[in-house]
C-alpha positions as CSV (number, residue, x, y, z in Angstrom):
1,X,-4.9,-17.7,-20.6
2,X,-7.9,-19.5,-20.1
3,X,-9.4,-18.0,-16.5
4,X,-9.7,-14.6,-16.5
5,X,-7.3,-12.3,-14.2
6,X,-10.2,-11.5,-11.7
7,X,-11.5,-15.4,-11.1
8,X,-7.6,-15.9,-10.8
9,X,-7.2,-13.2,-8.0
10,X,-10.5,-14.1,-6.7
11,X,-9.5,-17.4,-5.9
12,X,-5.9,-16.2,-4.7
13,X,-7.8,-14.2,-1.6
14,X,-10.0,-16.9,-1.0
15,X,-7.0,-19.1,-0.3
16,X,-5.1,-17.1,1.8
17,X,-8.0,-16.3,3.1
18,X,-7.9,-20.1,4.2
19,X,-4.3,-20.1,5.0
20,X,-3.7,-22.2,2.3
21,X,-0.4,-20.5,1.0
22,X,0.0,-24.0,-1.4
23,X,-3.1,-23.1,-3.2
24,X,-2.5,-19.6,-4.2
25,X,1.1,-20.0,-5.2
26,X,-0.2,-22.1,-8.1
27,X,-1.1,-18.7,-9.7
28,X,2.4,-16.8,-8.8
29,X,4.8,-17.2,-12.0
30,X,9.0,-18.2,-11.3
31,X,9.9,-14.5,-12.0
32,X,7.0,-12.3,-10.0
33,X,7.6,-9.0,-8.4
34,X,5.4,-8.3,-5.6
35,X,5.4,-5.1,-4.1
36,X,4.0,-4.6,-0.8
37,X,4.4,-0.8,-0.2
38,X,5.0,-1.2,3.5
39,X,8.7,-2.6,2.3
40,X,11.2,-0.7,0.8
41,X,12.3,-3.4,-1.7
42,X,10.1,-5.2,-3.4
43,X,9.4,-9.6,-3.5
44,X,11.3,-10.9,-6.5
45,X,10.7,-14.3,-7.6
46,X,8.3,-17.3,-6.8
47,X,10.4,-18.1,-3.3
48,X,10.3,-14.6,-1.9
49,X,6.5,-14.6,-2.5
50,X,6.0,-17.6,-1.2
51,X,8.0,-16.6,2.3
52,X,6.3,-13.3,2.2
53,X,2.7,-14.9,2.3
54,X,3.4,-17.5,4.5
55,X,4.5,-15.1,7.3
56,X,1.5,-12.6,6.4
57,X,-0.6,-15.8,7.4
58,X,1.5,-17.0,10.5
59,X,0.1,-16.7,13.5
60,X,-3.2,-14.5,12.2
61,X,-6.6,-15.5,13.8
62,X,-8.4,-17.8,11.6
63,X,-11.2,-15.3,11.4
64,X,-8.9,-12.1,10.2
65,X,-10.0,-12.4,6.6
66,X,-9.0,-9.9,2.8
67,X,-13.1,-8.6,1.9
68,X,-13.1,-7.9,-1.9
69,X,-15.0,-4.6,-2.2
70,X,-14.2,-4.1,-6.1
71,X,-12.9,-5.6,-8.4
72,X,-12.2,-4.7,-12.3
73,X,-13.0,-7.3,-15.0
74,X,-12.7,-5.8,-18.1
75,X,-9.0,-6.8,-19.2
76,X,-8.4,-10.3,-19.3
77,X,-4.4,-9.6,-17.8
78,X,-4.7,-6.9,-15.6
79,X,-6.8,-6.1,-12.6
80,X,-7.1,-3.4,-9.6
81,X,-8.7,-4.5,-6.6
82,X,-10.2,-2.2,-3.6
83,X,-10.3,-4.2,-0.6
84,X,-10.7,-4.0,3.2
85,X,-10.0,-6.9,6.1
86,X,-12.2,-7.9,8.5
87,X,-11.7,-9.6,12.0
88,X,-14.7,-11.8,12.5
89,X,-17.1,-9.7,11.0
90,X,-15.6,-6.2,11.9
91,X,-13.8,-3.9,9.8
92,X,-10.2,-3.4,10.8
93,X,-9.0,0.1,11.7
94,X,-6.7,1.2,9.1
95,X,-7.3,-2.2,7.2
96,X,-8.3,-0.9,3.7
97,X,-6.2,-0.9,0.9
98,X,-6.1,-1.2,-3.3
99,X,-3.8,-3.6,-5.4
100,X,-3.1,-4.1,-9.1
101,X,-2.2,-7.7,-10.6
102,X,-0.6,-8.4,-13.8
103,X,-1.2,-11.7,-15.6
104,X,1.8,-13.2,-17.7
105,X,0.3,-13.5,-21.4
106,X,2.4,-16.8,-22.0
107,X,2.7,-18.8,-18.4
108,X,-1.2,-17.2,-17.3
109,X,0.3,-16.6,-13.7
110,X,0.8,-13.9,-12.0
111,X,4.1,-11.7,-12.5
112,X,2.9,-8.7,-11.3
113,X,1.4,-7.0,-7.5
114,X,1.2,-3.9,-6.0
115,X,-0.3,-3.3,-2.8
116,X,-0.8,-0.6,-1.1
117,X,-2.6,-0.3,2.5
118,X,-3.6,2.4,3.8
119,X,-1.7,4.7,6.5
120,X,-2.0,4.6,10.0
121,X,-1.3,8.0,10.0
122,X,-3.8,10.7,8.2
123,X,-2.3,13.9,7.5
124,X,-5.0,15.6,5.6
125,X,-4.3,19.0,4.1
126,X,-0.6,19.2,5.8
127,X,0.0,16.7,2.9
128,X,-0.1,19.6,0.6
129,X,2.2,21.6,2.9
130,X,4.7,18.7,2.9
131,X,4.5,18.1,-1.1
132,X,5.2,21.7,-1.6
133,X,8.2,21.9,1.1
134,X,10.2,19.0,-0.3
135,X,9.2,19.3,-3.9
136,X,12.1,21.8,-4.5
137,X,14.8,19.1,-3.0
138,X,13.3,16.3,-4.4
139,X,14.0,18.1,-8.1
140,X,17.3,19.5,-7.0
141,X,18.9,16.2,-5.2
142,X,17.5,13.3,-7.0
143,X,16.4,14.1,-10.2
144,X,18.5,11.9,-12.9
145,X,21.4,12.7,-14.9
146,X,19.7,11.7,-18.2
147,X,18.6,13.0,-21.5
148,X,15.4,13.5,-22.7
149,X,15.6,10.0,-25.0
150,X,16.1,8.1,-21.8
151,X,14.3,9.9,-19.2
152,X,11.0,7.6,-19.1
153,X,11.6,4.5,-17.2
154,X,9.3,2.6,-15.3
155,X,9.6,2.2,-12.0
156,X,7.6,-1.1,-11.6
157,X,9.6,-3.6,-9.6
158,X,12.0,-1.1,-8.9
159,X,11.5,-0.4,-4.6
160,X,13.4,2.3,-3.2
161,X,17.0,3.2,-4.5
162,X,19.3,2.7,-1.9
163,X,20.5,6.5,-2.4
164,X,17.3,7.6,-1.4
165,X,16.8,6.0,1.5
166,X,18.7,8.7,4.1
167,X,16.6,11.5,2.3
168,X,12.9,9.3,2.2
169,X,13.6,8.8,6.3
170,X,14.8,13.1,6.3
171,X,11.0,14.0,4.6
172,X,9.1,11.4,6.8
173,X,10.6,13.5,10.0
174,X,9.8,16.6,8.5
175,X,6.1,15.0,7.9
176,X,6.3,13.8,11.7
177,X,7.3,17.2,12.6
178,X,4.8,18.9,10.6
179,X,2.1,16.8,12.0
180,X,3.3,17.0,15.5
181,X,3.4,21.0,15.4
182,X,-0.1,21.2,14.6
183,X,-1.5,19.3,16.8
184,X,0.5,20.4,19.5
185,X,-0.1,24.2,18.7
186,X,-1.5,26.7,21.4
187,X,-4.3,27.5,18.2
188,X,-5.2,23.8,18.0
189,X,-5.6,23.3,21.7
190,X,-7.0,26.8,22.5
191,X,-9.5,25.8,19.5
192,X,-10.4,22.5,20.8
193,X,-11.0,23.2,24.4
194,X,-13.3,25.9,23.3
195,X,-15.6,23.1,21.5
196,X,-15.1,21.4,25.0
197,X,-16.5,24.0,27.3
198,X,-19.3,24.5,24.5
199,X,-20.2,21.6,24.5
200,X,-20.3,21.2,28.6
201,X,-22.6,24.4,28.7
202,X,-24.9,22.9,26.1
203,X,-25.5,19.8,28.4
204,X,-26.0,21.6,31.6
């Protein structure tokens, strides 16, 4: 591999950047899994990656454009990116995100992506709550009937298993839930419209 993995991905944004889906499928390898975290399953293989990018650019203003805040350079096969999009200029609400890209050591293109955007939704600290709540059914319903020789396996590539599905839609309720409690409390709104008439007497 002659260009290193950062150039590589450089030139992948700048291109869809441009639209130009043709130009950075020159860099994706036959067998690539792409994982866009906003799917359950992930992109396998050149086509689906090709059909995936081409309907993330359809119909998105010419001026919507991937900003490259970081970028890693120090392994010549691997590299994480931190990134945000901009439309003309402006940074897009909820528009930042981080990827990682593996390089194929004997094709040189690209065989592996994760991205991950970020939420729409920020639950702060009820995050903990909601970790600690379904911890205890996570280990009891869907940890694997394996033995300790066995138990490591990578979950690169892998999406969601189909069996967890039902239960990953049952937490995000309970995270909905959660969410919607607090903000809907008596303590929440008692709390904020004392801030309100605070802040109304300090004008006057």
């Amino acid at each position: 591999m002659t260009t290193p993995a950062h150039n590589l991905i450089q030139s992948m944004y700048e291109a869809i950047n441009r639209r130009d889906v043709n130009a950075a499928m020159e860099w994706i390898d036959d067998q690539c899994i792409y994982e866009d975290l906003n799917f359950s399953q992930p992109f396998k293989g050149k086509e689906a990656v090709r059909q995936l990018l081409e309907e993330s650019c359809q119909g998105m203003p010419d001026d919507l454009k991937f900003v490259i805040d970081d970028i890693t350079t120090g392994d010549p096969l691997a590299v994480g990116v931190l990134w945000h999009v901009e439309l003309d200029g402006i940074p897009f609400p909820n528009g930042r995100g981080v990827s990682f890209y593996r390089f194929s050591e004997v094709t040189g293109k690209l065989v592996l992506a994760r991205d991950l955007v970020e939420p729409p939704i920020k639950p702060g600290k009820a995050a903990f709550f909601i970790i600690r709540l379904v911890s205890p059914l996570i280990r009891r319903l869907l940890k694997p009937r394996q033995n300790k020789s066995t138990r490591q396996i990578s979950t690169l590539g892998q999406g969601i298993p189909k069996s967890q599905g039902f239960l990953a839609i049952v937490f995000g309720l309970i995270a909905i839930a959660y969410i919607y409690i607090l903000l809907l409390s008596p303590g929440h709104w008692g709390q904020t419209n004392k801030i309100h008439h605070h802040i109304q007497r300090c004008h006057c």
